[in-house]
Structure formats: C-alpha cells, structure tokens
N, C-alpha and C positions, 0 to 999 in steps of 0.2 A: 425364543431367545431368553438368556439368562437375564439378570439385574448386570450383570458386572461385564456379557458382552451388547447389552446396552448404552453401559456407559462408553464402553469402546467403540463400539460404532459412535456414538457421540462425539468422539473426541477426534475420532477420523475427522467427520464432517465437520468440526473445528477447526481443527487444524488444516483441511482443505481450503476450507474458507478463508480463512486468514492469508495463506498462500497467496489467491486469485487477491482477495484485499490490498494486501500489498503490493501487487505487481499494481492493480488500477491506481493506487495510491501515490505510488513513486510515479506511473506515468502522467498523472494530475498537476503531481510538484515541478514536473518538467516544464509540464505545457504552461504554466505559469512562471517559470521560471525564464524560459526561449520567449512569451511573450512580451514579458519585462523588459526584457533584449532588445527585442525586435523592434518594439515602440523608442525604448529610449536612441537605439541605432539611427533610426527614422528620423527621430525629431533632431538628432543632435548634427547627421549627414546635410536634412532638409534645408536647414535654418538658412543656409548663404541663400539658396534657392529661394527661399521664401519672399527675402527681400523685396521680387519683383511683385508680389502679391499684398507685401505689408499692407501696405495704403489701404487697400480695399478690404479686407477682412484682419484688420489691424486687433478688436477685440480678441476673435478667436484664435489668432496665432497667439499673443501674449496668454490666455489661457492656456495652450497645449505647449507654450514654453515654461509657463509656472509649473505647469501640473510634472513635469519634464523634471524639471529642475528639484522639485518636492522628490518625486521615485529616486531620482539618483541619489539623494541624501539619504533616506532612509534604506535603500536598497540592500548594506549591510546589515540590515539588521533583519531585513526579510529572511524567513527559514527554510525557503525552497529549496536551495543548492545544498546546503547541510543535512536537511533532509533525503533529498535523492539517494546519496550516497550510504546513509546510514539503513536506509527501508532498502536498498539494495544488496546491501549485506545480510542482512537481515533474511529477509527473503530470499535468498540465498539458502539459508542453514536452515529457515522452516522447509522449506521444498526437501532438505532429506530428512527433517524429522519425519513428514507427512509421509515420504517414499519408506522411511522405515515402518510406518505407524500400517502402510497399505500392505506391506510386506508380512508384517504380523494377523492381519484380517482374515487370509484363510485357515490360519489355526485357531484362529479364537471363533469365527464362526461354524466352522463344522466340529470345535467342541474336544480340539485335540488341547488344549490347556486347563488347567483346575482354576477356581476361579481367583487363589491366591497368584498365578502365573497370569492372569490377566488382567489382576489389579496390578503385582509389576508393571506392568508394561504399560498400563495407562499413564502411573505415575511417573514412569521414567521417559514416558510422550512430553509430559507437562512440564516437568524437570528441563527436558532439553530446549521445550518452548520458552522457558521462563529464561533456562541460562543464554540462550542468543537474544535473547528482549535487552536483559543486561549489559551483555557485552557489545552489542551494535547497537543500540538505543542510548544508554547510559544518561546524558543528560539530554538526550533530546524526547520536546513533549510531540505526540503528536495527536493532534484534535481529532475526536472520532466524526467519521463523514457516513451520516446514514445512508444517503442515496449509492456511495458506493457500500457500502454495507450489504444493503436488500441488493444489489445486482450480484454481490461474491457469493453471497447465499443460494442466491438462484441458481448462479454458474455452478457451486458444488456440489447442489442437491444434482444437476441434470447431470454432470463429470459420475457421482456418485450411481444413480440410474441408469446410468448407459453402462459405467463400467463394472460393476456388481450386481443388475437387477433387484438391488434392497428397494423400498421404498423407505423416505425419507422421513 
C-alpha cells in the first residue's frame, strides 16, 4: 500500500471509530441522565411513604433527602440531556461521512485513484468531520472517556477485519 492509501485507511478507521464512540457515548449520557430521574422520581414519590420508617432510620432518610434535594438544584446545570441530543446529531452526519469514506475504499485500495485523488478525499473525510463537529457540537465540551475509547477501537478494528479482511 501506498503512504497516501495508508493514510486513508487510517482515517477510515477513524472515523469508524468515532462513529461506534459516539453512539456508546450518547448512550452513557443517557444512562446517567434516566438515572438521575429515576433516583430523584423515587426519593421525591417515596417521601410520604417514608414517614412510616422516619423514626427508625431517621439519619439515612434525611441523607438521601439532602443528597435529593442537592441533584435537583444542580441538575440544570448537569450536561447529559444537552449532550444526548447534540452527540446524536452528530453521529448521525459522522455515520455518512464514514459510509462515504467506506464507499471510496475500493478505489483507493485496488489503486484506481492517483494519489492527488486520494488525498482529496481524505481531506474532504476531515473537512466533513470537522464541519458536523461545528455545527452539532458548537458550544458543547465533551470530556474524552478512554474506557469508551479502547472499546470504539476495538469495535472498529473487528467491523473493519470482518468487513475488508485488512489488518489493522
């Protein structure tokens, strides 16, 4: 293989990645987000119920009604639901960069492009990557999570081996 469908395969395997990343990602912000829920649901339905209990574990209910009362206040300011939507979108518009990006791999690999036509296409991979980063991202940060990281890797090396036989 060349240097330049080197870097295309590279950028495959990037952008694949990213893909799988964000999908685990949004579905992380969820599961924290419906947690959040769930707990404050609980404590806030419980409470009459509780009553009968006060007495006897009076310390630990006033704990899990502070801590209650602490989530609900800060709660708007928590980034989960703001993020769902944006890594949704997002993810979204990488999934057809990458189906473009996959769609160009049998010309680049069996060598039907020059390597000026393959650096197009890597750059305009990046290009589209960077313009949905922008436009569904915009102001929102979002903290890199290694563990899902090494699992997106994993997932696109094996997507990548099953469905190309390259090695990674």
């Amino acid at each position: 293989m060349s240097a330049y469908q080197n870097r295309y395969w590279s950028q495959l395997r990037e952008t694949k990645t990213h893909v799988i990343y964000l999908h685990k990602y949004a579905a992380q912000s969820e599961w924290w987000d419906k947690s959040i829920n769930i707990f404050l649901a609980i404590t806030s339905s419980s409470s009459i119920a509780a009553w009968a209990i006060w007495q006897k574990y009076q310390i630990i209910w006033a704990i899990i009604i502070a801590l209650s009362q602490v989530i609900t206040a800060i709660k708007p300011f928590l980034p989960y639901k703001q993020r769902i939507k944006a890594i949704s979108e997002l993810n979204d518009k990488l999934q057809e960069v990458s189906l473009n990006c996959e769609r160009n791999w049998f010309a680049v690999a069996e060598g039907q492009l020059t390597e000026e036509e393959i650096h197009d296409l890597y750059i305009r991979i990046k290009n589209d990557s960077l313009d949905a980063e922008r436009q569904y991202l915009k102001n929102i940060i979002l903290p890199k999570n290694e563990k899902i990281l090494k699992i997106a890797e994993t997932e696109a090396d094996i997507y990548l081996q099953n469905t190309y036989h390259c090695e990674v």
